[in-house]
Predicted model as a PDB file, atoms N, CA, C, CB and O in Angstrom, pLDDT in the B-factor column:
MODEL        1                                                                  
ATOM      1  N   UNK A   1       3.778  22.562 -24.692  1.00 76.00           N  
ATOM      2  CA  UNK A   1       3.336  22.385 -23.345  1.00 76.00           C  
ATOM      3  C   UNK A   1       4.306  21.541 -22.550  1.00 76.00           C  
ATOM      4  CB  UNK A   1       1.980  21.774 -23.327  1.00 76.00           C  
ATOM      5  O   UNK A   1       5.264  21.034 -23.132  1.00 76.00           O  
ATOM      6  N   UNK A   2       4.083  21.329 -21.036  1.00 82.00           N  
ATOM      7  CA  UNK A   2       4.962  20.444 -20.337  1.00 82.00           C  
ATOM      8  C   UNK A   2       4.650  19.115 -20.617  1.00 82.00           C  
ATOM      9  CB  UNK A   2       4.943  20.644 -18.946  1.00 82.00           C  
ATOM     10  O   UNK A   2       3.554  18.689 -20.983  1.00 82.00           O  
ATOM     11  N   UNK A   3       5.900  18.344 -20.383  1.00 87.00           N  
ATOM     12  CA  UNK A   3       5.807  17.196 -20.326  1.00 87.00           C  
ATOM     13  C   UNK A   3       5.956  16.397 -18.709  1.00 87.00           C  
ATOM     14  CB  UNK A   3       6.727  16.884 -21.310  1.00 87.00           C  
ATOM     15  O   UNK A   3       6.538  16.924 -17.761  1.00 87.00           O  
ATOM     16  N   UNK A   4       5.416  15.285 -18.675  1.00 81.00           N  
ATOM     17  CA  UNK A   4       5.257  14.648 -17.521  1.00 81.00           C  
ATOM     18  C   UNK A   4       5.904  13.266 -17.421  1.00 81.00           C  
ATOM     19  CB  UNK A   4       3.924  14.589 -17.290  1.00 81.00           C  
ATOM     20  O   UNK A   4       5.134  12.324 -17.605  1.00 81.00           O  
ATOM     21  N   UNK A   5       6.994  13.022 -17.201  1.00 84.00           N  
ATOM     22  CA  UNK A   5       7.497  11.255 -17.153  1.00 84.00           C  
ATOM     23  C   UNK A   5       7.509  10.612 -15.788  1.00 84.00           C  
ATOM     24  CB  UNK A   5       9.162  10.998 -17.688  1.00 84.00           C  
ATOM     25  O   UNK A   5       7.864  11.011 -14.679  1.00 84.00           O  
ATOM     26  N   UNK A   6       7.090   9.676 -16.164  1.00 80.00           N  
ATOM     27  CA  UNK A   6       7.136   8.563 -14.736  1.00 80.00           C  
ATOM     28  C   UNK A   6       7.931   8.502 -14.298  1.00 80.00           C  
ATOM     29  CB  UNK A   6       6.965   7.314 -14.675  1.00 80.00           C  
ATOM     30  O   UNK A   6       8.737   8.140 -15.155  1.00 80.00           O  
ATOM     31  N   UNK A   7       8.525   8.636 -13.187  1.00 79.00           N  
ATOM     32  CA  UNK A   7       9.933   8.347 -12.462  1.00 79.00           C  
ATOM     33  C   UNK A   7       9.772   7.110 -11.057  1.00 79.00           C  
ATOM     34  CB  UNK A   7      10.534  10.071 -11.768  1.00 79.00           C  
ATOM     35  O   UNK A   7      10.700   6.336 -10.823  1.00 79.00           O  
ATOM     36  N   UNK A   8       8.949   7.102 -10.533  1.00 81.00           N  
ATOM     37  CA  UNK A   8       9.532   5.878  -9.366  1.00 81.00           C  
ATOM     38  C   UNK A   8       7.810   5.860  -8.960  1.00 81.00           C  
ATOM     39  CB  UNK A   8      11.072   6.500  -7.688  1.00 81.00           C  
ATOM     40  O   UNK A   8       6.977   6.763  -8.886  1.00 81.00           O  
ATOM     41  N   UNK A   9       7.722   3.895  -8.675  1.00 86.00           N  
ATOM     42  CA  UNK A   9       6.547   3.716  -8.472  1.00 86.00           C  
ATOM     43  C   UNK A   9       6.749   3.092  -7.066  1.00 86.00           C  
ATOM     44  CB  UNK A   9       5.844   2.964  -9.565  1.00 86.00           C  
ATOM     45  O   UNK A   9       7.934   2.793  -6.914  1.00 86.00           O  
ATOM     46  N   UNK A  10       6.083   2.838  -6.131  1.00 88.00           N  
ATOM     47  CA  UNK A  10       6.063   2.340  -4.912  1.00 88.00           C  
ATOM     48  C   UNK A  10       4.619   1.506  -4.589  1.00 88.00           C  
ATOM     49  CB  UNK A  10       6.333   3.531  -3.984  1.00 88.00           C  
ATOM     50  O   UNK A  10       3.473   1.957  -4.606  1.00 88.00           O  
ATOM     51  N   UNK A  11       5.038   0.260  -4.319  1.00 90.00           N  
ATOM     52  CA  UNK A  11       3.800  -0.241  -4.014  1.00 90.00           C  
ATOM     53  C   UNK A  11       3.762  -0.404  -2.202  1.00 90.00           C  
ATOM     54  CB  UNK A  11       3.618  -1.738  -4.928  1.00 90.00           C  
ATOM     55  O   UNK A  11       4.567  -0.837  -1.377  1.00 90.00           O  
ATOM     56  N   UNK A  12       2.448   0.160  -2.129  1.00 91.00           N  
ATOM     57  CA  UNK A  12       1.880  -0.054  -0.844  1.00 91.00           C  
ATOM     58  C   UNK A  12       0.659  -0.727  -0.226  1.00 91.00           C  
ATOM     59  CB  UNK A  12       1.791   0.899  -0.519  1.00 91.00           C  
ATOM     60  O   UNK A  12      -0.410  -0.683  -0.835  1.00 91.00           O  
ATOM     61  N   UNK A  13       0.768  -1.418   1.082  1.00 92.00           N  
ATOM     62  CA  UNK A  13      -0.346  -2.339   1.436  1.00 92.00           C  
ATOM     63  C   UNK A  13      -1.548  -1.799   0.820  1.00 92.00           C  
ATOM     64  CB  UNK A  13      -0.549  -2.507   2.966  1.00 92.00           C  
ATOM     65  O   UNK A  13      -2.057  -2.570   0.007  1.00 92.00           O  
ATOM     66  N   UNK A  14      -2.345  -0.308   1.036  1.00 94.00           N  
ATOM     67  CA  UNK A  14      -3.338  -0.125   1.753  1.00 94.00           C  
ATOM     68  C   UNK A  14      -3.336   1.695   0.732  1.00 94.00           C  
ATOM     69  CB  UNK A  14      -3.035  -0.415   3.766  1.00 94.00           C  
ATOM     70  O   UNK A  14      -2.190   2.128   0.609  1.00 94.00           O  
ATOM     71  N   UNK A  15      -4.156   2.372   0.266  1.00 94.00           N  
ATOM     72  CA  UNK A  15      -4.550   3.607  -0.010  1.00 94.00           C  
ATOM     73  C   UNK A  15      -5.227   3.957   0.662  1.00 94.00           C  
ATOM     74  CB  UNK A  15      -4.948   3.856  -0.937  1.00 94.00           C  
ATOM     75  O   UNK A  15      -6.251   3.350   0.975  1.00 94.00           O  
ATOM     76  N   UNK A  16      -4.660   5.742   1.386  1.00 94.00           N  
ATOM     77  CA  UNK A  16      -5.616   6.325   2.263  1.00 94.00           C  
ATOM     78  C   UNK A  16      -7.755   6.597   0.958  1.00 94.00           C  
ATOM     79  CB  UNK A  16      -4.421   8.330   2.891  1.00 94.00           C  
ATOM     80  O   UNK A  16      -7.668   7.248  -0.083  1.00 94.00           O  
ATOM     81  N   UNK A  17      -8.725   6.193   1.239  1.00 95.00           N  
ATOM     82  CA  UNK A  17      -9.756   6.737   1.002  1.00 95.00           C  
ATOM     83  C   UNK A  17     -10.847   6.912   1.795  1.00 95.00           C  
ATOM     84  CB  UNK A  17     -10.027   6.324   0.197  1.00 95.00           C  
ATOM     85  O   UNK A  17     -11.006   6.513   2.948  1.00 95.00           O  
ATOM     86  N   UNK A  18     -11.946   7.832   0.773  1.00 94.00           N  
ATOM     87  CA  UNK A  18     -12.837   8.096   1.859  1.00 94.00           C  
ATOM     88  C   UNK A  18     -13.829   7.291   1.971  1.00 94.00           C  
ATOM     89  CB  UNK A  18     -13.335   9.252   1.844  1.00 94.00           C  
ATOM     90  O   UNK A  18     -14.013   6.520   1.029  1.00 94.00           O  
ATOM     91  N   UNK A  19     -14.689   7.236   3.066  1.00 93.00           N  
ATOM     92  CA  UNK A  19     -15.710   6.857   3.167  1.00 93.00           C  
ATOM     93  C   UNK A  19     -16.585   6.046   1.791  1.00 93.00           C  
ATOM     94  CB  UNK A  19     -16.168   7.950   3.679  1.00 93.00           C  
ATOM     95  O   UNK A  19     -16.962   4.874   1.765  1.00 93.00           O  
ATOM     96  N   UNK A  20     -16.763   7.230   0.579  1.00 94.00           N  
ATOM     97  CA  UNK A  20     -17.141   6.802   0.027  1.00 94.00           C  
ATOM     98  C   UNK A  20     -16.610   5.758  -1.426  1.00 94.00           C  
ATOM     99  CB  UNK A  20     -17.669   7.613   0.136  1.00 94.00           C  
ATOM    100  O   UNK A  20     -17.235   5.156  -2.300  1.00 94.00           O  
ATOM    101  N   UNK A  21     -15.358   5.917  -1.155  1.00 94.00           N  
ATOM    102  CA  UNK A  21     -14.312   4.945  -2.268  1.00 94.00           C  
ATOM    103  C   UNK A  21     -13.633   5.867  -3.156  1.00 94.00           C  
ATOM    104  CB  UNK A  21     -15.187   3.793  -3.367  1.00 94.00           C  
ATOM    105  O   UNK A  21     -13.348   5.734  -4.346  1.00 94.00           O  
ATOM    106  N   UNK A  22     -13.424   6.840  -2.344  1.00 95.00           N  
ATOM    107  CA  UNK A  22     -12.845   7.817  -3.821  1.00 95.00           C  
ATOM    108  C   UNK A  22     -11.256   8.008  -3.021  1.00 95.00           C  
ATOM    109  CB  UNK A  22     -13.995   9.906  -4.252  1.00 95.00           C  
ATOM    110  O   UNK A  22     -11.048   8.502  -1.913  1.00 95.00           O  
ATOM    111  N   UNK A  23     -10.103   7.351  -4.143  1.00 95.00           N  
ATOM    112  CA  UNK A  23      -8.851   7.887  -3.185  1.00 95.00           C  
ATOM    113  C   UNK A  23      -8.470   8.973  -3.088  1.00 95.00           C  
ATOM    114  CB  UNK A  23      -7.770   7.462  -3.368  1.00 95.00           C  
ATOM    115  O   UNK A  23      -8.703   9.835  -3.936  1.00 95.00           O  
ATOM    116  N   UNK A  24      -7.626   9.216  -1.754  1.00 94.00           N  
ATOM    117  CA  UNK A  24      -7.089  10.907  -1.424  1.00 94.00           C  
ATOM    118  C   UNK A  24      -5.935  11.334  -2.148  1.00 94.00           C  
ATOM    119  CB  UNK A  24      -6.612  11.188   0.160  1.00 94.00           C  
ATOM    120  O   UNK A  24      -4.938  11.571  -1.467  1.00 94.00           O  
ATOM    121  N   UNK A  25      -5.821  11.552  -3.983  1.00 93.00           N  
ATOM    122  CA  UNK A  25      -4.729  11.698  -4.427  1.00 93.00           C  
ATOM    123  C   UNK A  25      -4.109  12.676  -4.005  1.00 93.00           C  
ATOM    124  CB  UNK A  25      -4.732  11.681  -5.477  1.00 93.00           C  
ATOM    125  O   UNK A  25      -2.883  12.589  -3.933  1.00 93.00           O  
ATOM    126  N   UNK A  26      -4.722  13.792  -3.637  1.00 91.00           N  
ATOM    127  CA  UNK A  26      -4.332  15.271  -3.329  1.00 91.00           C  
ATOM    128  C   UNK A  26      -3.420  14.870  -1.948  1.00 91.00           C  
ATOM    129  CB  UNK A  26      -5.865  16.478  -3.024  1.00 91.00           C  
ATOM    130  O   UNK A  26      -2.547  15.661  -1.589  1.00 91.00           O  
ATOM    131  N   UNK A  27      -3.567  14.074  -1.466  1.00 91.00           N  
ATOM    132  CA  UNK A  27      -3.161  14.314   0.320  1.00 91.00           C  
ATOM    133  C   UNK A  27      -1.948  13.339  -0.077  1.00 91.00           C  
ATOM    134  CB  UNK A  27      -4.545  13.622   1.949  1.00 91.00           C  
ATOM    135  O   UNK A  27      -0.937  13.567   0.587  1.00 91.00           O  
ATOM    136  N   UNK A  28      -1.801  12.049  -1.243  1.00 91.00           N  
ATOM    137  CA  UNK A  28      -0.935  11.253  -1.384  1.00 91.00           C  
ATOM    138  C   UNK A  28       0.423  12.224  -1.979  1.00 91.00           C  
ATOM    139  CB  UNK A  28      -1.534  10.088  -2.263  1.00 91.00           C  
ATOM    140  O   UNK A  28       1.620  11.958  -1.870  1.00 91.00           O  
ATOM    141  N   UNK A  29      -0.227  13.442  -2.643  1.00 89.00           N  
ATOM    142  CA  UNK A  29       0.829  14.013  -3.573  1.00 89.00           C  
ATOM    143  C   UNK A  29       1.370  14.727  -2.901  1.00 89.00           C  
ATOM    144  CB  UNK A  29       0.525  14.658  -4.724  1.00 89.00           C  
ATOM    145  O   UNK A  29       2.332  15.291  -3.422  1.00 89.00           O  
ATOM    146  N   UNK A  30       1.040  15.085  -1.383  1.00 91.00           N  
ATOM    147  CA  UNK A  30       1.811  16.668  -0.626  1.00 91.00           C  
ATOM    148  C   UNK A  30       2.101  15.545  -0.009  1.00 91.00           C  
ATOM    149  CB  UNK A  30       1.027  18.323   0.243  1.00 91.00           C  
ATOM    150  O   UNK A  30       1.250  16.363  -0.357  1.00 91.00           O  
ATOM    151  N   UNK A  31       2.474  14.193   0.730  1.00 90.00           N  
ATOM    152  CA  UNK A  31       3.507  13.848   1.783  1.00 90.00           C  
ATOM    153  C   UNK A  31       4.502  13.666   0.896  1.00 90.00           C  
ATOM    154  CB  UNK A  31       3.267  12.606   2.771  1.00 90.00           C  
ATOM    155  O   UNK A  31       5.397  13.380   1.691  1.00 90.00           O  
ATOM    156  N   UNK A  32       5.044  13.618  -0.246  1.00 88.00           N  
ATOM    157  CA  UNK A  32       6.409  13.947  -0.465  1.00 88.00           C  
ATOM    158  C   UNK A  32       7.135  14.947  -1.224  1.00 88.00           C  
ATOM    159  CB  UNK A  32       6.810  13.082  -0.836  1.00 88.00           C  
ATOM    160  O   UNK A  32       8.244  14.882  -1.753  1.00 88.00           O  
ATOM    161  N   UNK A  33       6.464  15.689  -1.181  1.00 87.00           N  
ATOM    162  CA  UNK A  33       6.633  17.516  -1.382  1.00 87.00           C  
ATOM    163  C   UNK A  33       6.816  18.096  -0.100  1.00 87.00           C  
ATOM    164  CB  UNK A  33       5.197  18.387  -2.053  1.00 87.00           C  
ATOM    165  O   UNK A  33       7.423  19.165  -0.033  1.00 87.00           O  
ATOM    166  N   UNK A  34       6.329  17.485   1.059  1.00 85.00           N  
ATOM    167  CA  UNK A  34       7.047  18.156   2.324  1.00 85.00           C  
ATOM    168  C   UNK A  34       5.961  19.194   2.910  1.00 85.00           C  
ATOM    169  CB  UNK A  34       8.579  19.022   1.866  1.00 85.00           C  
ATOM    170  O   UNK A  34       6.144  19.841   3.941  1.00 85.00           O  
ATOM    171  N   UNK A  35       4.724  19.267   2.053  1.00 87.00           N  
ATOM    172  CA  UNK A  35       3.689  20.667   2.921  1.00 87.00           C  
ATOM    173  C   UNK A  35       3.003  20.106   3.457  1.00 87.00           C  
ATOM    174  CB  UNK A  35       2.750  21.790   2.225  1.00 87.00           C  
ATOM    175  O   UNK A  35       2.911  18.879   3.508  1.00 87.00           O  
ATOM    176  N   UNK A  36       2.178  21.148   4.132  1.00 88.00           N  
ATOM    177  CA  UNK A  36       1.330  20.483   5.592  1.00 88.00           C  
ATOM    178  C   UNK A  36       0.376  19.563   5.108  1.00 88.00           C  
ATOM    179  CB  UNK A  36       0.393  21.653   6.598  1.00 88.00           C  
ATOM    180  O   UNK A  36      -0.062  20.197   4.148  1.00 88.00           O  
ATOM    181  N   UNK A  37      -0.348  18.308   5.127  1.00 88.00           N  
ATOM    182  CA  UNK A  37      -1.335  17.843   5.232  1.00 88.00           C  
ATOM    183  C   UNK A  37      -2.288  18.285   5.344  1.00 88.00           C  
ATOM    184  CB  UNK A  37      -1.322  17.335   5.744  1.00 88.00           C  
ATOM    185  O   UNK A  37      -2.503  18.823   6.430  1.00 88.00           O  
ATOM    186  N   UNK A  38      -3.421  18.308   4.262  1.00 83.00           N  
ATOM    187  CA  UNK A  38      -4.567  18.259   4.668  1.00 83.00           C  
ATOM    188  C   UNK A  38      -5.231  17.025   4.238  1.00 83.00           C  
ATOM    189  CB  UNK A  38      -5.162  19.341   4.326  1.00 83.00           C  
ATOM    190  O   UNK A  38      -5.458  16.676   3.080  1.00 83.00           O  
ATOM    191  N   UNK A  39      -5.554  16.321   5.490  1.00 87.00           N  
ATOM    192  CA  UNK A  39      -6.291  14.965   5.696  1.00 87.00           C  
ATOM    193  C   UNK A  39      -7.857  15.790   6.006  1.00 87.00           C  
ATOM    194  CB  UNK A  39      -5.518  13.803   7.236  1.00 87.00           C  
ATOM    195  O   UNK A  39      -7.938  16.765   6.753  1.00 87.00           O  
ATOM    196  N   UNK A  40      -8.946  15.230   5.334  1.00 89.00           N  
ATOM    197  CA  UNK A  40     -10.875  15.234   5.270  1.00 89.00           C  
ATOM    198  C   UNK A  40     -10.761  14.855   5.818  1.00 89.00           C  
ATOM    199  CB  UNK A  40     -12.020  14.829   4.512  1.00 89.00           C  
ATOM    200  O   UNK A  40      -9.785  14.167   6.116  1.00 89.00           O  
ATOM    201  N   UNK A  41     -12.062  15.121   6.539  1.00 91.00           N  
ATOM    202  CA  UNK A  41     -12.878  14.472   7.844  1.00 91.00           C  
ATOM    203  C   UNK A  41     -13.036  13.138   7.279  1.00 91.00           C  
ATOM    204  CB  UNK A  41     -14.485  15.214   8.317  1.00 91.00           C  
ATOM    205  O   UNK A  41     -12.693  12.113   7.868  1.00 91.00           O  
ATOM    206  N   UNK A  42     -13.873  13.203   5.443  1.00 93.00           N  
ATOM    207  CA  UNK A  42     -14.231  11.869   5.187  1.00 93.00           C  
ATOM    208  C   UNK A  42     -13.365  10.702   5.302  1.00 93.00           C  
ATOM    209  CB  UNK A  42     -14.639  11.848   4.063  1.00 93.00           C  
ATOM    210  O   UNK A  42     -14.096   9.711   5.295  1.00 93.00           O  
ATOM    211  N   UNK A  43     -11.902  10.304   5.425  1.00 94.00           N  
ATOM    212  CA  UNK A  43     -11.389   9.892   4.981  1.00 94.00           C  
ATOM    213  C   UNK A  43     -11.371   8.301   6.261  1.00 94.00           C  
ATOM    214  CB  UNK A  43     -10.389  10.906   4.507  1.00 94.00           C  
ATOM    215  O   UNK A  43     -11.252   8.295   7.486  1.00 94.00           O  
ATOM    216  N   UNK A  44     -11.558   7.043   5.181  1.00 94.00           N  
ATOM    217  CA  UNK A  44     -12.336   5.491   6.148  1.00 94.00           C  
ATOM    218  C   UNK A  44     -11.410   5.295   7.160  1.00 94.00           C  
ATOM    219  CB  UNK A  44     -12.473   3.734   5.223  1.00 94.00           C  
ATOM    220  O   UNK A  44     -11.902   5.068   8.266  1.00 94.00           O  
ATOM    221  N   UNK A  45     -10.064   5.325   7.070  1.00 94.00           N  
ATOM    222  CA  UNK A  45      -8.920   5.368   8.001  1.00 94.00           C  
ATOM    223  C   UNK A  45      -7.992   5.958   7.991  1.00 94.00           C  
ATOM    224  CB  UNK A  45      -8.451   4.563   8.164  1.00 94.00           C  
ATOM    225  O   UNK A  45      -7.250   5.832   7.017  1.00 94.00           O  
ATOM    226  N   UNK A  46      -7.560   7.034   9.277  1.00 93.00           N  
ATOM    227  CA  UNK A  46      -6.249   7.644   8.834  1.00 93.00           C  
ATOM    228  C   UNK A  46      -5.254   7.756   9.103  1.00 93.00           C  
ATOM    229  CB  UNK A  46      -6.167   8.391   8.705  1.00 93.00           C  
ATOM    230  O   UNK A  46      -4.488   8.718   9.163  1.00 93.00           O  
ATOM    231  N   UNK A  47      -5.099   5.606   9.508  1.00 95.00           N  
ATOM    232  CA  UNK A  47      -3.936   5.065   9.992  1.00 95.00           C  
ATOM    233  C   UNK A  47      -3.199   5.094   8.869  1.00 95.00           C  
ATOM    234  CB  UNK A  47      -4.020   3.773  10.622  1.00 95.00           C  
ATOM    235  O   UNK A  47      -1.980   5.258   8.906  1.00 95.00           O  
ATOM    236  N   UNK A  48      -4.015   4.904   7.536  1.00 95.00           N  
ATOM    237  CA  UNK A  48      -3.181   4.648   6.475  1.00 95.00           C  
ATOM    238  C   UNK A  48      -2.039   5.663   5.806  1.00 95.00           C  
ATOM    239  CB  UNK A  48      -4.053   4.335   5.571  1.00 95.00           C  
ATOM    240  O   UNK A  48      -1.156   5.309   5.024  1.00 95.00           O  
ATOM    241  N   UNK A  49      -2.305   7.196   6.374  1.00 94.00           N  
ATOM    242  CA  UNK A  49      -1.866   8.249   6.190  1.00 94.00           C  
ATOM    243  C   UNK A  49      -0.055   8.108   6.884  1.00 94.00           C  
ATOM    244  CB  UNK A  49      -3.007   9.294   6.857  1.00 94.00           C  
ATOM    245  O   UNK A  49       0.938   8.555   6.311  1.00 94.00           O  
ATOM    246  N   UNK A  50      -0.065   7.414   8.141  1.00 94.00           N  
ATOM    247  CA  UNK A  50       0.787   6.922   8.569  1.00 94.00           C  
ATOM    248  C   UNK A  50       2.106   5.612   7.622  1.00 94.00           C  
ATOM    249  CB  UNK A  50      -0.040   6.553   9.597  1.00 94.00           C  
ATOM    250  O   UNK A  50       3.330   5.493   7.564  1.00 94.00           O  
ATOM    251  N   UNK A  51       1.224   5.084   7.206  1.00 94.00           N  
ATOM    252  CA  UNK A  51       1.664   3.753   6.851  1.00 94.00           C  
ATOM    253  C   UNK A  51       2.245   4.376   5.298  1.00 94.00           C  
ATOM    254  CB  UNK A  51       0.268   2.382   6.878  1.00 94.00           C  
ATOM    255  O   UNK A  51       3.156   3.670   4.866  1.00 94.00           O  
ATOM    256  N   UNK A  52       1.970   5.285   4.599  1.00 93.00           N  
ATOM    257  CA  UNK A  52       1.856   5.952   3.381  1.00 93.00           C  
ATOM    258  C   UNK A  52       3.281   6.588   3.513  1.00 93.00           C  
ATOM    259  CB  UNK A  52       0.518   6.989   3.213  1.00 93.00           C  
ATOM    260  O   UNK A  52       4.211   6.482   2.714  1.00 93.00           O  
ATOM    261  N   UNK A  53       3.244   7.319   4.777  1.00 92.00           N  
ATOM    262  CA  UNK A  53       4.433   8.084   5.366  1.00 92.00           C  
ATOM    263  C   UNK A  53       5.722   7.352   5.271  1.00 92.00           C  
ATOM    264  CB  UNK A  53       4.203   8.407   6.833  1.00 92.00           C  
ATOM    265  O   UNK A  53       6.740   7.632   4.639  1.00 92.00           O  
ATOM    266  N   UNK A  54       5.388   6.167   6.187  1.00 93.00           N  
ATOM    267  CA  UNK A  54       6.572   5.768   6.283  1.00 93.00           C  
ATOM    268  C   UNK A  54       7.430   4.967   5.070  1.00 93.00           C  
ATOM    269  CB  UNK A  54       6.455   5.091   7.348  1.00 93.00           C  
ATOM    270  O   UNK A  54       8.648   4.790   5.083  1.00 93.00           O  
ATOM    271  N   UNK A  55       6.555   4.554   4.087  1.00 92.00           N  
ATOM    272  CA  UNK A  55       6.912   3.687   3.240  1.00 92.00           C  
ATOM    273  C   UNK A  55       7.751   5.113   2.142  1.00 92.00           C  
ATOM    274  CB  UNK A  55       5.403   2.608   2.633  1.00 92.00           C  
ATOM    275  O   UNK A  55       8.563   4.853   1.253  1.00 92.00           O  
ATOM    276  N   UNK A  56       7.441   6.092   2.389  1.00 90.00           N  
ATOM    277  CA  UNK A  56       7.962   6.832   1.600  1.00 90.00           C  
ATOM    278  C   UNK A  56       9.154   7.233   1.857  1.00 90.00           C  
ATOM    279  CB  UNK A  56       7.319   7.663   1.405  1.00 90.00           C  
ATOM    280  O   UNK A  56      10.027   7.326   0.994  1.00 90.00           O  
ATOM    281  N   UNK A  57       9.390   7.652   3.693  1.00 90.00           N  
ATOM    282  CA  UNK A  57      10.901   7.967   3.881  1.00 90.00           C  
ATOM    283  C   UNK A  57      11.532   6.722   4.279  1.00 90.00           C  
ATOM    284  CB  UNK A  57      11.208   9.099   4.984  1.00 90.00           C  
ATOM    285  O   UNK A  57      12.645   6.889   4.777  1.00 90.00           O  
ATOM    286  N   UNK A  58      11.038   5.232   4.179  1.00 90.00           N  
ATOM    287  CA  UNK A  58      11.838   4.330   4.158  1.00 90.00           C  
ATOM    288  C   UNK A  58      12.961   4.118   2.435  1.00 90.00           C  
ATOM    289  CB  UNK A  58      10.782   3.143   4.585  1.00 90.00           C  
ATOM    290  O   UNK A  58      14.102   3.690   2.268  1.00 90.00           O  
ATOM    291  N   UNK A  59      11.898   4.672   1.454  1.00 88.00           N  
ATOM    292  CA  UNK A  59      12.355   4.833   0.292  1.00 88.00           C  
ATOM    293  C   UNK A  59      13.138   6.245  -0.279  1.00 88.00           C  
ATOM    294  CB  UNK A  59      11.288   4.539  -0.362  1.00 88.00           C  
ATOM    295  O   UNK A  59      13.368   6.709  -1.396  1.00 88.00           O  
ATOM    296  N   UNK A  60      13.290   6.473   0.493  1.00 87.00           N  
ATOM    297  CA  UNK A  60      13.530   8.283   0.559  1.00 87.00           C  
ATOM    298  C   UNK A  60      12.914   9.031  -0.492  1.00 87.00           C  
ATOM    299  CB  UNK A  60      15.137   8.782   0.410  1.00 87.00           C  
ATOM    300  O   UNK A  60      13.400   9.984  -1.101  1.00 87.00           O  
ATOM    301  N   UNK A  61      11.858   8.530  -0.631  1.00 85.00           N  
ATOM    302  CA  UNK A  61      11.400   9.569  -2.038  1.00 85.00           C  
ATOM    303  C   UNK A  61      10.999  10.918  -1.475  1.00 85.00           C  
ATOM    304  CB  UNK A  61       9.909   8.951  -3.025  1.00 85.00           C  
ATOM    305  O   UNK A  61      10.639  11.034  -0.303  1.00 85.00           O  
ATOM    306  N   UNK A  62      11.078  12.120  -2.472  1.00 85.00           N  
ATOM    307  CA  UNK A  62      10.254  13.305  -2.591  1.00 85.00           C  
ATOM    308  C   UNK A  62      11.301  14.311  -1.188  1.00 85.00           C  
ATOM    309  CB  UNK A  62       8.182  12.833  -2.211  1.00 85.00           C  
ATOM    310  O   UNK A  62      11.990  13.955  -0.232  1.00 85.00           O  
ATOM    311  N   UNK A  63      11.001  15.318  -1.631  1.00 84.00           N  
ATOM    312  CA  UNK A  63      11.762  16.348  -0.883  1.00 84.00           C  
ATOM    313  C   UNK A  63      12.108  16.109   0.664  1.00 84.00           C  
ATOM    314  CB  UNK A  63      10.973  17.598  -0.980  1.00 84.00           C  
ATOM    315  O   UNK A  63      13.230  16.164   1.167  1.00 84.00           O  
ATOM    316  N   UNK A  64      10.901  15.835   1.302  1.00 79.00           N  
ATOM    317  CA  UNK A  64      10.287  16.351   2.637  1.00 79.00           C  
ATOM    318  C   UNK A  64      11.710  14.780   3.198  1.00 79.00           C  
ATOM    319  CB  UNK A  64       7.778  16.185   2.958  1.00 79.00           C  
ATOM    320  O   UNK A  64      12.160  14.935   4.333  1.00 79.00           O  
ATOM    321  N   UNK A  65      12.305  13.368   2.324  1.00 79.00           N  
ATOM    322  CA  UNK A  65      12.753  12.728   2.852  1.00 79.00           C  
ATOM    323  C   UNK A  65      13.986  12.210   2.254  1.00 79.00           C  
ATOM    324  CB  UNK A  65      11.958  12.109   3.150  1.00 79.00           C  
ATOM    325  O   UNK A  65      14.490  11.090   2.330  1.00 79.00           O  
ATOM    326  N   UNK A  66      14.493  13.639   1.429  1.00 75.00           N  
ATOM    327  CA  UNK A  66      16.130  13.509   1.106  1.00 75.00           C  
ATOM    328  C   UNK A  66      17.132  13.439   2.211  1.00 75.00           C  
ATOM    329  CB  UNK A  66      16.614  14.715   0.315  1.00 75.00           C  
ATOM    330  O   UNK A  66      16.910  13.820   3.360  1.00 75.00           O  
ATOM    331  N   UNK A  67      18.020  13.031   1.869  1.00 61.00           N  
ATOM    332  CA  UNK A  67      19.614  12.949   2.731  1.00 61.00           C  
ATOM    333  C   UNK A  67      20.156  14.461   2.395  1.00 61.00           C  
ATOM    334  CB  UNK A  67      20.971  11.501   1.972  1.00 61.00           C  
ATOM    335  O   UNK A  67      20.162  15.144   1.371  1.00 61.00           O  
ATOM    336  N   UNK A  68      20.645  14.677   3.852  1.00 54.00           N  
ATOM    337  CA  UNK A  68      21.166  16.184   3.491  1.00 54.00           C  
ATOM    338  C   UNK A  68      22.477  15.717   3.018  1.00 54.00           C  
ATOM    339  CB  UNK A  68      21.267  17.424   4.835  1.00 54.00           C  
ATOM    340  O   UNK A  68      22.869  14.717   3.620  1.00 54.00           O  
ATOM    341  N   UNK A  69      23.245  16.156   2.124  1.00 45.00           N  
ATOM    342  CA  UNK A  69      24.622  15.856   2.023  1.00 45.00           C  
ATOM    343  C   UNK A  69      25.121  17.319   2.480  1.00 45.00           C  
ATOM    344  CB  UNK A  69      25.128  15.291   0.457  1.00 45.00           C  
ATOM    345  O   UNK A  69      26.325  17.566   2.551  1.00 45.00           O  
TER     346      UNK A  69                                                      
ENDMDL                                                                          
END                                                                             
């Protein structure tokens, strides 16, 4: 079967969740794969979706925030 290794961890203020305390892994895993967002209605704030963003292409991780060479 496949294997899965850790490659780069990033710590951030704040995790987008919902309402009811459950985090949005699904929505954390497509901003740096580069596909459209889908942000729930449920979700407690979705300033954090922002703040998630940027910390990622400040770090350039994941496709959507490579350097073109």
């Amino acid at each position: 079967g496949g294997i899965a290794c850790f490659k780069i961890a990033i710590q951030v203020q704040r995790l987008p969740k919902t309402r009811s305390g459950k985090i949005l892994r699904k929505t954390i895993a497509q901003i740096p794969d580069g596909v459209a967002l889908s942000i729930p209605s449920t979700i407690e704030d979705p300033i954090v979706i922002d703040e998630i963003i940027n910390d990622f292409s400040r770090r350039k991780v994941g496709v959507a925030f490579e350097i073109l060479k």
